[in-house]
DSSP file (Angstrom, degrees, kcal/mol; ACC not computed):
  #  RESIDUE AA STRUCTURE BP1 BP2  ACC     N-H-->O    O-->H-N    N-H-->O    O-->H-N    TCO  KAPPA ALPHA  PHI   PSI    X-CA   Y-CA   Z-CA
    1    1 A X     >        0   0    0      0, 0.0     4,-2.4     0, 0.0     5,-0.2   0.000 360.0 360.0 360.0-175.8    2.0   36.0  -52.0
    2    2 A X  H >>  +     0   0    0     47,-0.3     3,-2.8     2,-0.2     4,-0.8   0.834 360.0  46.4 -54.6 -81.1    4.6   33.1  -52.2
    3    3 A X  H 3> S+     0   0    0      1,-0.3     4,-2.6     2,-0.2     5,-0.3   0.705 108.6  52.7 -58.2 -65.1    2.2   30.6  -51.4
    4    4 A X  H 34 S+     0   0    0     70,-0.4    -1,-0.3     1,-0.2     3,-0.2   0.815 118.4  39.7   6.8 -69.7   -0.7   31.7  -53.9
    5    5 A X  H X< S+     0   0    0     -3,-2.8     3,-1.1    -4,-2.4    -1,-0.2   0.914 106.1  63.1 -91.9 -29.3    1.8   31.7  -56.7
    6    6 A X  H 3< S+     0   0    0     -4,-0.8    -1,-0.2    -5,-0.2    -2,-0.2   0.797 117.6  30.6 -46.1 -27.1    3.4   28.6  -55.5
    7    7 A X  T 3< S+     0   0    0     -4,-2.6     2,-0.3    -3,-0.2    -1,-0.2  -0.012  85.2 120.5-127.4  63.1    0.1   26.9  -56.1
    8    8 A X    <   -     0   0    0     -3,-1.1    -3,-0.0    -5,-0.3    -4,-0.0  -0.685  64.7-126.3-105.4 142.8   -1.3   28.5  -58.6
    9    9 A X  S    S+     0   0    0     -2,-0.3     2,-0.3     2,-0.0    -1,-0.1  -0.108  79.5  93.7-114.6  41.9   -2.2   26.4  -61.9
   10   10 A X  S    S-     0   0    0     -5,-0.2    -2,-0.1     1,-0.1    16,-0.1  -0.877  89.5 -86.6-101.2 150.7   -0.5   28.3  -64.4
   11   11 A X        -     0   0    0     -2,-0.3    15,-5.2    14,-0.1     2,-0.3  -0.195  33.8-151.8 -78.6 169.1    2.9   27.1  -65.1
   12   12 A X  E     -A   25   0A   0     13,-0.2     2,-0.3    14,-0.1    13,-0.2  -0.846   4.0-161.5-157.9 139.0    6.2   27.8  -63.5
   13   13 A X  E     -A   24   0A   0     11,-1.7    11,-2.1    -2,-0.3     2,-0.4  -0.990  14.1-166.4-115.6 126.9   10.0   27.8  -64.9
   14   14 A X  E     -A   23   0A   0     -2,-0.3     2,-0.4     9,-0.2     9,-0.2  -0.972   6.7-172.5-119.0 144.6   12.7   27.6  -62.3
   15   15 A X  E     -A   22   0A   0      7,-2.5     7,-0.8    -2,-0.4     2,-0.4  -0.783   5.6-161.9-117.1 157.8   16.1   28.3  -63.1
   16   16 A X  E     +A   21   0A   0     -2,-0.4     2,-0.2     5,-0.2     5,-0.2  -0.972  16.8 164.4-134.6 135.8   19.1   27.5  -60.3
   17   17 A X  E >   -A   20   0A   0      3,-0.8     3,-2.2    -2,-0.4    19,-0.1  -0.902  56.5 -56.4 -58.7 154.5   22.6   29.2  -60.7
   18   18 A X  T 3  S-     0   0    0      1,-0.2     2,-0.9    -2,-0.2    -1,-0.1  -0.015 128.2  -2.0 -33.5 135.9   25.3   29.5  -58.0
   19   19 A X  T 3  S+     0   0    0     17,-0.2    17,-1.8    -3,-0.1    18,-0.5   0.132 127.5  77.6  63.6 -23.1   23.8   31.2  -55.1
   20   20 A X  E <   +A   17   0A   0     -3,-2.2    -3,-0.8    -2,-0.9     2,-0.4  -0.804  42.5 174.4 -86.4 120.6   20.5   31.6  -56.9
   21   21 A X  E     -A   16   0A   0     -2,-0.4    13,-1.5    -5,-0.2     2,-0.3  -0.876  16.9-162.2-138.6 134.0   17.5   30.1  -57.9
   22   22 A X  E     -AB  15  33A   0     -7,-0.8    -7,-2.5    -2,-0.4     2,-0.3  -0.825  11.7-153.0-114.6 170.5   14.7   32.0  -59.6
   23   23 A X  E     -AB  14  32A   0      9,-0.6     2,-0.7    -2,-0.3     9,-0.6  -0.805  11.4-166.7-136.0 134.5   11.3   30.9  -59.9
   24   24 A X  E     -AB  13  31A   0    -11,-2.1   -11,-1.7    -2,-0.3     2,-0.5  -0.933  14.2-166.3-122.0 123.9    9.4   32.7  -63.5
   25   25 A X  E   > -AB  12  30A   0      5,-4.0     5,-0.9    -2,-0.7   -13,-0.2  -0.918  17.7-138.8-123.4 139.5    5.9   32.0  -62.9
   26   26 A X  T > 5S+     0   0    0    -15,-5.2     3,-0.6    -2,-0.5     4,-0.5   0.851  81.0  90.2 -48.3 -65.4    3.5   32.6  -66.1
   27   27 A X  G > 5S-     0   0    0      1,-0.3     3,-1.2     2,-0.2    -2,-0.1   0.457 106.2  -7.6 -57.2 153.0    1.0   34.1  -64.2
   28   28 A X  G 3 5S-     0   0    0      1,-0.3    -1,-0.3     2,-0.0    -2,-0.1   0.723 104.7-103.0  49.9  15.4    1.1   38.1  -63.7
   29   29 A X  G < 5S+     0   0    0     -3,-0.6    -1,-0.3   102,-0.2    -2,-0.2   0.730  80.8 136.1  65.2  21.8    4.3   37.6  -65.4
   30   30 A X  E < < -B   25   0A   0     -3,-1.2    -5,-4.0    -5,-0.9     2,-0.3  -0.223  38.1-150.8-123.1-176.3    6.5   37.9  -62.0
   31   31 A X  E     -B   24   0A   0     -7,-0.3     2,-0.3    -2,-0.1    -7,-0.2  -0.831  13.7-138.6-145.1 174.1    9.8   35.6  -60.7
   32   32 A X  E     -B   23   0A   0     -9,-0.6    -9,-0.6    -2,-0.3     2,-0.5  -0.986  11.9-131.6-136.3 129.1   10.8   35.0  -57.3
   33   33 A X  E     -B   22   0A   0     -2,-0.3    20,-0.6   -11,-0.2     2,-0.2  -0.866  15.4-169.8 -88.0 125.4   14.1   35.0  -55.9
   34   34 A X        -     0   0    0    -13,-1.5    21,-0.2    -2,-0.5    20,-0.2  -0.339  19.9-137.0-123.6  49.7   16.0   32.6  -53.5
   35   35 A X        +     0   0    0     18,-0.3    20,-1.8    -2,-0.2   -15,-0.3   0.467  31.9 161.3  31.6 109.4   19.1   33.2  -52.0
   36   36 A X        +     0   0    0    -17,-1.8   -16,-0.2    18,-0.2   -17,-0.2   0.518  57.4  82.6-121.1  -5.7   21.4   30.1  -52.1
   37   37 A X  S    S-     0   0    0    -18,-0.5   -18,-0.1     1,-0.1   -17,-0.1   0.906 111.2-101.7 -82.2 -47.8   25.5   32.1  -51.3
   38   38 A X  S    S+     0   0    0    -19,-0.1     2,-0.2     2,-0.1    -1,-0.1   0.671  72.5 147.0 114.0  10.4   24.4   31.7  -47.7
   39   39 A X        -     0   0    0      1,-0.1     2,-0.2    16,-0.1     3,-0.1  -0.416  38.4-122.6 -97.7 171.1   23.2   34.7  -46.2
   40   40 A X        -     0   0    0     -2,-0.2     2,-0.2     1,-0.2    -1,-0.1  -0.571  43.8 -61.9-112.6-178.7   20.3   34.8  -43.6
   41   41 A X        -     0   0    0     -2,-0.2     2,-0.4     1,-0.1    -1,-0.2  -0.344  52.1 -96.8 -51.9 127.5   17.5   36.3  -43.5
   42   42 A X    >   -     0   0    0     -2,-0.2     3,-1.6     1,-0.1    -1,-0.1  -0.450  34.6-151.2   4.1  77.9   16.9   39.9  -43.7
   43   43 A X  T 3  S+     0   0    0     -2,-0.4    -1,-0.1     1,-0.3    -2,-0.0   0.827  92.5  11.0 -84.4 -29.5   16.4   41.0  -39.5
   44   44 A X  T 3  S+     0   0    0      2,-0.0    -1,-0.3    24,-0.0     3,-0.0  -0.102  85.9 179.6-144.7  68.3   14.1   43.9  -40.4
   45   45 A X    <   -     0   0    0     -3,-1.6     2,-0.8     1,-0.1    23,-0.1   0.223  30.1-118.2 -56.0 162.0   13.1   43.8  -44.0
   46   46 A X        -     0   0    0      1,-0.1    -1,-0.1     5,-0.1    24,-0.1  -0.879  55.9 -96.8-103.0 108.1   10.6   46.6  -45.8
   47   47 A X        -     0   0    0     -2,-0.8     2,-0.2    22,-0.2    22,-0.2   0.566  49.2-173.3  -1.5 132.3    8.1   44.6  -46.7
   48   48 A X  B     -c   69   0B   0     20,-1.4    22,-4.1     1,-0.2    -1,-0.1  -0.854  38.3-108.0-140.6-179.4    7.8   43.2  -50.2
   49   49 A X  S    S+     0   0    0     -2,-0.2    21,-0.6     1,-0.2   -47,-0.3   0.990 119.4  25.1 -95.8 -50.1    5.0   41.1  -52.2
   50   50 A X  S    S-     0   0    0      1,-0.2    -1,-0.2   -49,-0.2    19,-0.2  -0.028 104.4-147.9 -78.3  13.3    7.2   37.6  -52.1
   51   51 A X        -     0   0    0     17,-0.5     2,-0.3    -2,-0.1    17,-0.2  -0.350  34.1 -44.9  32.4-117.6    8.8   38.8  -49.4
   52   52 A X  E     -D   67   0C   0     15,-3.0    15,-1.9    -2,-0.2     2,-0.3  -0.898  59.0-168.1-143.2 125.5   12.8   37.7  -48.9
   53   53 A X  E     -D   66   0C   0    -20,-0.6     2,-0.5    -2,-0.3   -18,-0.3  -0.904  11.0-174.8-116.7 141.6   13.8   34.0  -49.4
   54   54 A X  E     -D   65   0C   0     11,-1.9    11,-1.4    -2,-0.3     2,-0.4  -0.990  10.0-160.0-129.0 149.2   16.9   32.0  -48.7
   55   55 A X  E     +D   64   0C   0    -20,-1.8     2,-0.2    -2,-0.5     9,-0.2  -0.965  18.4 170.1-140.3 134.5   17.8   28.4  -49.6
   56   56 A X  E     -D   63   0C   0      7,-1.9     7,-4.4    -2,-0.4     2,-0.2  -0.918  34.8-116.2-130.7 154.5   19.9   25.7  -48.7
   57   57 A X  E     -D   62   0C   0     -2,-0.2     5,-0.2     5,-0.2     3,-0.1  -0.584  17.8-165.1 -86.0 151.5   19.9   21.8  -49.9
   58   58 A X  E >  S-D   61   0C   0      3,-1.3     3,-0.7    -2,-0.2     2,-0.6  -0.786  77.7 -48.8-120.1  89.3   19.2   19.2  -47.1
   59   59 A X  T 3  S-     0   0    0      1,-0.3    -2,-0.0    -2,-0.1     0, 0.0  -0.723 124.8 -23.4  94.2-119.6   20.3   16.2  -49.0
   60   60 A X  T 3  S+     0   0    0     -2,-0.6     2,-0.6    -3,-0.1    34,-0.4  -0.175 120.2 100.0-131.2  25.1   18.2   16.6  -52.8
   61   61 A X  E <  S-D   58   0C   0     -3,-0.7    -3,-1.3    32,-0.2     2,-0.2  -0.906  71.5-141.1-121.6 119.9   15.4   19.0  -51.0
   62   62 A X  E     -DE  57  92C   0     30,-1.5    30,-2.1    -2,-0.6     2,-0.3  -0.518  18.4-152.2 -78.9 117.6   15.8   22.6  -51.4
   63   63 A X  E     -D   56   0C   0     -7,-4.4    -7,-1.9    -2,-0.2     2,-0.3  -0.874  13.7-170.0 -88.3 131.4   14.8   24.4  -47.8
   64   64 A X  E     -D   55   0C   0     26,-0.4    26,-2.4    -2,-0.3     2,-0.4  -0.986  15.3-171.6-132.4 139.4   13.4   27.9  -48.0
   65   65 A X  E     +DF  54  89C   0    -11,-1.4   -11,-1.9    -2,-0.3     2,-0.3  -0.999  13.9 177.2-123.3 112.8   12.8   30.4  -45.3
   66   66 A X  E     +DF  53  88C   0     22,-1.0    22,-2.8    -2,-0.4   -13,-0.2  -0.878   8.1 158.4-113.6 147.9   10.9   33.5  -46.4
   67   67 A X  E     +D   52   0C   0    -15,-1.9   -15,-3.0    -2,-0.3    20,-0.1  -0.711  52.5  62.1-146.3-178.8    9.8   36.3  -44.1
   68   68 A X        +     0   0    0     16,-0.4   -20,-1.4    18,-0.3   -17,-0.5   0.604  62.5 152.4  55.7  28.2    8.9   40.2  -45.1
   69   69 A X  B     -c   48   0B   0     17,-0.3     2,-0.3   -22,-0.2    -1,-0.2  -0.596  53.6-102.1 -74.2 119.6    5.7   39.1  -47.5
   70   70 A X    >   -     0   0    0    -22,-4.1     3,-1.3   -21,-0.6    -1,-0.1  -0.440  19.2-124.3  -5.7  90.6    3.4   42.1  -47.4
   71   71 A X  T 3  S+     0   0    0     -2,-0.3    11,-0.4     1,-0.3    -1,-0.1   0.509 106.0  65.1  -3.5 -47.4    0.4   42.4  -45.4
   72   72 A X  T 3  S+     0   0    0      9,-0.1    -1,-0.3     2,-0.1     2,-0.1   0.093  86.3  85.5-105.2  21.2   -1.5   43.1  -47.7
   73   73 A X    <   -     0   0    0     -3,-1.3     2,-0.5   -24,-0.1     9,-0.4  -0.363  69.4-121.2 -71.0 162.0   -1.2   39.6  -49.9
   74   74 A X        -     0   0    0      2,-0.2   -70,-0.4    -2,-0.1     2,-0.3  -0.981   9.0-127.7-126.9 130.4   -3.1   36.8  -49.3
   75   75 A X  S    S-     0   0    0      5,-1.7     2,-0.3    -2,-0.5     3,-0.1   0.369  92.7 -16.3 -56.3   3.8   -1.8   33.2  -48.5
   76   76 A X  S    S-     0   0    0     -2,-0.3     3,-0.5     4,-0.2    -2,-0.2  -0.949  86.2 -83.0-177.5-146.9   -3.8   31.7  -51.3
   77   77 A X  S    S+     0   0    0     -2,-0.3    -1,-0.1     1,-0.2    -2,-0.1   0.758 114.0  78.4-112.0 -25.6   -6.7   32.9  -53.4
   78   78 A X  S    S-     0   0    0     -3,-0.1    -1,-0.2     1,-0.1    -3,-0.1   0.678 119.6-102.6 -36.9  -8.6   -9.5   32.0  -50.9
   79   79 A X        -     0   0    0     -3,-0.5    -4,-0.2     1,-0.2    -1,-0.1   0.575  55.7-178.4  89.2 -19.3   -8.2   35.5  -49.1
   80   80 A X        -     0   0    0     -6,-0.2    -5,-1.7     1,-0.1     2,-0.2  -0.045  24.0-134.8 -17.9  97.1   -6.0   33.6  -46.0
   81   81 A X        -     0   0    0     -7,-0.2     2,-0.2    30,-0.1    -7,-0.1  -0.418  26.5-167.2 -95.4 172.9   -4.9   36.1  -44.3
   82   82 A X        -     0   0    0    -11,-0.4     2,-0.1    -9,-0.4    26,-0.1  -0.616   9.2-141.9-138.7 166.5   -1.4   36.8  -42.9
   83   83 A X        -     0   0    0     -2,-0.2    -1,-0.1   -11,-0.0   -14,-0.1  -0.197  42.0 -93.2 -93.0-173.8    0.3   39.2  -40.4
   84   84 A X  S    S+     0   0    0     -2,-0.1   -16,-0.4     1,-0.1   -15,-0.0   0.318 123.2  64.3 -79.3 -14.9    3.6   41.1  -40.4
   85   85 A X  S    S+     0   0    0    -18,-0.1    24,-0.2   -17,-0.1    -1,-0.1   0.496  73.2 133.8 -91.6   5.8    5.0   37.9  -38.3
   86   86 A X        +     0   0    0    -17,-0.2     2,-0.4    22,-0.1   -17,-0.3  -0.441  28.4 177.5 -70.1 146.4    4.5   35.3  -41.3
   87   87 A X  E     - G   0 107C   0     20,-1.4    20,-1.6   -20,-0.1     2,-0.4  -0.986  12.1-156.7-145.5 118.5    7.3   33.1  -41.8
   88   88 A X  E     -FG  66 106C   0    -22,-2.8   -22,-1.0    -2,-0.4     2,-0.2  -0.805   6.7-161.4-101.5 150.3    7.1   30.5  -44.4
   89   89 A X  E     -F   65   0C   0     16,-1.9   -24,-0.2    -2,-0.4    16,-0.1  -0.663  16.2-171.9-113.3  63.8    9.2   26.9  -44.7
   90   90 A X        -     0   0    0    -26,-2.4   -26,-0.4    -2,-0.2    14,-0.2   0.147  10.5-167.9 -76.8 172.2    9.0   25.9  -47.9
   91   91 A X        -     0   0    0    -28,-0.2     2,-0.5     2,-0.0    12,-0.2  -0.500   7.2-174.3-153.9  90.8   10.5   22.2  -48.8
   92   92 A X  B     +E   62   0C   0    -30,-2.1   -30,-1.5    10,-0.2     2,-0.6  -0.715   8.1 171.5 -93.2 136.3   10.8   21.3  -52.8
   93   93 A X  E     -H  101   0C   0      8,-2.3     8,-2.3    -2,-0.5     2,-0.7  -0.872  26.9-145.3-151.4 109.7   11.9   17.9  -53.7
   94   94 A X  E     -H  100   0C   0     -2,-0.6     6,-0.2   -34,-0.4    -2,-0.0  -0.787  13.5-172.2 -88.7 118.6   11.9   16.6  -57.0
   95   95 A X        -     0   0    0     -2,-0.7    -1,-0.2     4,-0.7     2,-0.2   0.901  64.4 -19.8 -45.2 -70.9   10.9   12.9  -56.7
   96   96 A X  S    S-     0   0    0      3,-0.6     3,-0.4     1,-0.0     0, 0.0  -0.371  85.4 -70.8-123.2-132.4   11.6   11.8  -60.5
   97   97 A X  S    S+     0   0    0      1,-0.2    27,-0.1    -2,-0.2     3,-0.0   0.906 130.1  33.8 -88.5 -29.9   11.9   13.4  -64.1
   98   98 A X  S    S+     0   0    0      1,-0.1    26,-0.8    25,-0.1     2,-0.5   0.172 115.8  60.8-123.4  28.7    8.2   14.4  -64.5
   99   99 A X  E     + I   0 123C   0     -3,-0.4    -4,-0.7    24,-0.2    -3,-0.6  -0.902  43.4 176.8-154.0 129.2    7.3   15.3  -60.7
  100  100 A X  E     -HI  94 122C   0     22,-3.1    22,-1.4    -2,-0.5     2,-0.4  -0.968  18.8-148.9-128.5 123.7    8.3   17.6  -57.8
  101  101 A X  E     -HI  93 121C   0     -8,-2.3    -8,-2.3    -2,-0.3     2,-0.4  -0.690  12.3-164.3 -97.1 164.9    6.5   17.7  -54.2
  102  102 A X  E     - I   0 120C   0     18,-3.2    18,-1.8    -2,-0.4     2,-0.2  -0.952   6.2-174.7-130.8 133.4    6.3   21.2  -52.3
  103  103 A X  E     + I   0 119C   0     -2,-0.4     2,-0.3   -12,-0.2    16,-0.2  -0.673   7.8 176.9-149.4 103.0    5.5   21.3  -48.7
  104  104 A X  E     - I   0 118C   0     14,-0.6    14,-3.4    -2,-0.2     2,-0.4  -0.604   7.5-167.8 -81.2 135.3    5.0   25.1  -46.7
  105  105 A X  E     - I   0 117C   0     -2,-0.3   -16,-1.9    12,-0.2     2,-0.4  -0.987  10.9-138.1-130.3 160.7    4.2   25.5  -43.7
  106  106 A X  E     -GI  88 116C   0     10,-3.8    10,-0.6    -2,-0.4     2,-0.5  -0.806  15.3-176.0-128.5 151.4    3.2   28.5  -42.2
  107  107 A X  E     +G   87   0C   0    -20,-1.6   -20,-1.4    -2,-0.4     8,-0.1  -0.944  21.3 140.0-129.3 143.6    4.0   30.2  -38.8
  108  108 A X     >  -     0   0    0     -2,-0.5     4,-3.0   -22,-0.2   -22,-0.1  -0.347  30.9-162.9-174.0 131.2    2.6   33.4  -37.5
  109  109 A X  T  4 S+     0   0    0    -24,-0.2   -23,-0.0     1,-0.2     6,-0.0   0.434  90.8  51.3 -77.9  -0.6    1.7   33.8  -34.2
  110  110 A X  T  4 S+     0   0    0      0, 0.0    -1,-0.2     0, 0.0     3,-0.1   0.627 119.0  36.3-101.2 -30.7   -0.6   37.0  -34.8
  111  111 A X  T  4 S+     0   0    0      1,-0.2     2,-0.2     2,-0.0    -2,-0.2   0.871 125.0  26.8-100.8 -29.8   -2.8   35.3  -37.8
  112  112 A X     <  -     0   0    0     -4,-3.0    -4,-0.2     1,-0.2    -1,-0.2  -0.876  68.8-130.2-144.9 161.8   -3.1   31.5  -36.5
  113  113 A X  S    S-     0   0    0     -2,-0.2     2,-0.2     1,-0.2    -1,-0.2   0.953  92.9  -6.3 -96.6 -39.3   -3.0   30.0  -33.0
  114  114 A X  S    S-     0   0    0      1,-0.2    -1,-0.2    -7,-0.0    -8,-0.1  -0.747  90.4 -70.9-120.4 175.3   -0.2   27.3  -34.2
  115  115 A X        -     0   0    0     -2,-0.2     2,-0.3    -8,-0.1    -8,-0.2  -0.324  43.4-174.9 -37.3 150.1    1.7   26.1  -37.8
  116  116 A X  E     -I  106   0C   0    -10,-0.6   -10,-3.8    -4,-0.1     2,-0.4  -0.919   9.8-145.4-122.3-165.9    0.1   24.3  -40.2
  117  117 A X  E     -I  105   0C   0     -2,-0.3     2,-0.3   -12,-0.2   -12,-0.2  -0.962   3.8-146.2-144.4 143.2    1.2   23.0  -43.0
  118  118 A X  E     -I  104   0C   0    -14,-3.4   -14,-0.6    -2,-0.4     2,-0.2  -0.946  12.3-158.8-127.0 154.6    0.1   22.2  -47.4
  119  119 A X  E     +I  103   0C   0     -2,-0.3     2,-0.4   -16,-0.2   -16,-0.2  -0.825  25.8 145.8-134.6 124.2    1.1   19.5  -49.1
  120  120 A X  E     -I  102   0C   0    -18,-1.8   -18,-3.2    -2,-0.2     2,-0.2  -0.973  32.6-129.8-176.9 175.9    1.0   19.6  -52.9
  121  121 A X  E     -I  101   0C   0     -2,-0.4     2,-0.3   -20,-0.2   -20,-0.2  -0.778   7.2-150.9-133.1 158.3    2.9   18.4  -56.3
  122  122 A X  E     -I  100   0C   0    -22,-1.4   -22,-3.1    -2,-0.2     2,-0.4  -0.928  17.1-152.6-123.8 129.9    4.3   20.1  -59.5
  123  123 A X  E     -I   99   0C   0     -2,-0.3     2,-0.4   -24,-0.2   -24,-0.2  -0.954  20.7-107.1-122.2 158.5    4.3   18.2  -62.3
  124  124 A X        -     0   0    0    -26,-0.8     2,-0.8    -2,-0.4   -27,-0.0  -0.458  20.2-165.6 -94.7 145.0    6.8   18.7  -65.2
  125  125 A X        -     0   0    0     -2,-0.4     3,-0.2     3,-0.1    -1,-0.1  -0.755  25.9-160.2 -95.3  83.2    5.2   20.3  -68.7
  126  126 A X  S    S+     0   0    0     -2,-0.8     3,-0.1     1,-0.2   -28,-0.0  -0.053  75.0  22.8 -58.1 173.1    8.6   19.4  -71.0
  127  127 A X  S    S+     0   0    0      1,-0.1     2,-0.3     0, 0.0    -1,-0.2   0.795  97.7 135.0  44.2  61.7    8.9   21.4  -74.2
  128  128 A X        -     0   0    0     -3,-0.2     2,-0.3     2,-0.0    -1,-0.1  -0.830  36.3-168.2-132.3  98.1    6.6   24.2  -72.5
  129  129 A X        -     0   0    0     -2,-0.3  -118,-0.1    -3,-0.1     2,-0.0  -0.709  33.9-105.0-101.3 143.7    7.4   27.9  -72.7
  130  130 A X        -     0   0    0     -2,-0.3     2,-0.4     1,-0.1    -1,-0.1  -0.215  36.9-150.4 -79.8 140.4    5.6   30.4  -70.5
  131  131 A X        -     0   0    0   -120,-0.1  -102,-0.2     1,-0.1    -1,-0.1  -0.766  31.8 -80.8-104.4 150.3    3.1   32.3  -72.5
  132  132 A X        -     0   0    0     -2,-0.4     2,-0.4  -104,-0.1  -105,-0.1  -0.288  49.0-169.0 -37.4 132.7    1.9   35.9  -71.7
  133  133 A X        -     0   0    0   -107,-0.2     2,-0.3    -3,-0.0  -104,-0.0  -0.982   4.9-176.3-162.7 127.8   -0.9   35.9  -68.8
  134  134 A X        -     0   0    0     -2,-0.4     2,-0.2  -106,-0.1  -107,-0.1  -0.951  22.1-137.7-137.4 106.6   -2.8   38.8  -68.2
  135  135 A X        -     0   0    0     -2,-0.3     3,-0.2     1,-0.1     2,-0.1  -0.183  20.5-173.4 -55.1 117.8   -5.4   39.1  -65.3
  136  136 A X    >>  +     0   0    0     -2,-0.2     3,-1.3     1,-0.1     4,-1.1  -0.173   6.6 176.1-118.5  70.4   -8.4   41.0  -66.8
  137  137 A X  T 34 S+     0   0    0      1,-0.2     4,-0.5     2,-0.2    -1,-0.1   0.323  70.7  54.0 -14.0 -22.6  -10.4   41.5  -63.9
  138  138 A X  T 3> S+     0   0    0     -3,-0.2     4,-1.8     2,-0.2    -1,-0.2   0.647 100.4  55.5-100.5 -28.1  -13.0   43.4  -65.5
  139  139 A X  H <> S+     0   0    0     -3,-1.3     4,-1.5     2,-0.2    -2,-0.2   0.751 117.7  39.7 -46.5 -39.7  -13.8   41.2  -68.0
  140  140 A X  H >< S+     0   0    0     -4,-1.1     3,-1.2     2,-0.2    -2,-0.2   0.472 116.7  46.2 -76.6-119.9  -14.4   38.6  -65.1
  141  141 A X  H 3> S+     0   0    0     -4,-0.5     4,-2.2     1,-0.4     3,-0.2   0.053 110.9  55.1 178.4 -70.1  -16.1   40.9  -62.8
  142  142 A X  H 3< S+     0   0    0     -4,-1.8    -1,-0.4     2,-0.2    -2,-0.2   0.873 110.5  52.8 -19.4 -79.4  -18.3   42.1  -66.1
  143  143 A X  T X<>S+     0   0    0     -4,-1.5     5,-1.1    -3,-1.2     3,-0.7   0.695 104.3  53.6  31.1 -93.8  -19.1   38.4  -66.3
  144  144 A X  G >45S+     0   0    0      1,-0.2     3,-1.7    -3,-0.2     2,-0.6   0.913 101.1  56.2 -23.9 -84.8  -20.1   38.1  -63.1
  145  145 A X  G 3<5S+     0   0    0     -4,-2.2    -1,-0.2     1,-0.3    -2,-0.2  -0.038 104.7  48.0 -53.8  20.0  -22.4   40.5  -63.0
  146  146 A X  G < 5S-     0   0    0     -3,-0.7    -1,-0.3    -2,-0.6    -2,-0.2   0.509 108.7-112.0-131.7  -8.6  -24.5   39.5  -65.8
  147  147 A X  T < 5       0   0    0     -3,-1.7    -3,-0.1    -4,-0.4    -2,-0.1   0.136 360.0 360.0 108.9 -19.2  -24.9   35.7  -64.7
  148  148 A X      <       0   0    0     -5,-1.1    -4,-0.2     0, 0.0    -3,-0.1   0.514 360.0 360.0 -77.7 360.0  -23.1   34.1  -67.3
């Protein structure tokens, strides 16, 4: 899910055009998309795995409100699990040249009795190009099962 890949420690490209910003993250190879023209939210999206995001600046911090994440995702790699009501708030705010903080918070009234909220930093990899990243799960899982 967003958050997952947001803090996930393989590296991340983001590119911004008008109305746009996408997010290329190596791992699993995938992007993200972010609204920026000005449209709302989606009122009864079909479900997606990043769900639907939209963005506006507050001053030099990029606001994003995603809804419609999947069910069947997980809010980080621990397994967190989520409802059909999750509503993320993301907040990105690049501090200087080599640093960016991220702060989500998460709403759903089905999964958690209030918000909470993570706290965490990007820092920037210049001169870095995203390399192919391939989960092999059976290799691990192989792995696993032998002790090593």
């Amino acid at each position: 899910s967003v958050t997952d890949f947001d803090a996930h420690f393989t590296p991340h490209k983001i590119l911004q055009s008008p109305g746009l910003v996408v997010m290329l993250f190596e791992s699993y190879r995938t992007f993200r998309e972010i609204f920026t023209d000005g449209r709302a939210l989606p009122k009864d999206p079909e479900p997606a795995w990043f769900g639907y995001s939209v963005g506006r600046w507050e001053g030099d911090t990029l606001v994003v409100e995603t809804s419609g994440i999947h069910e069947k995702t997980w809010l980080d790699d621990s397994g967190h699990p989520h409802s059909d009501a999750l509503h993320l708030l993301e907040r990105f705010r690049r501090v200087n040249f080599g640093r960016m903080d991220v702060q989500i918070t998460i709403t759903d009234a089905k999964a958690y009795t209030r918000p909470w909220t993570v706290a965490f930093q990007w820092e920037l990899m210049p001169d870095t190009e995203l390399l192919d990243w391939v989960c092999e799960n059976n290799k691990y899982f192989d792995v696993l099962a032998k002790g090593k």
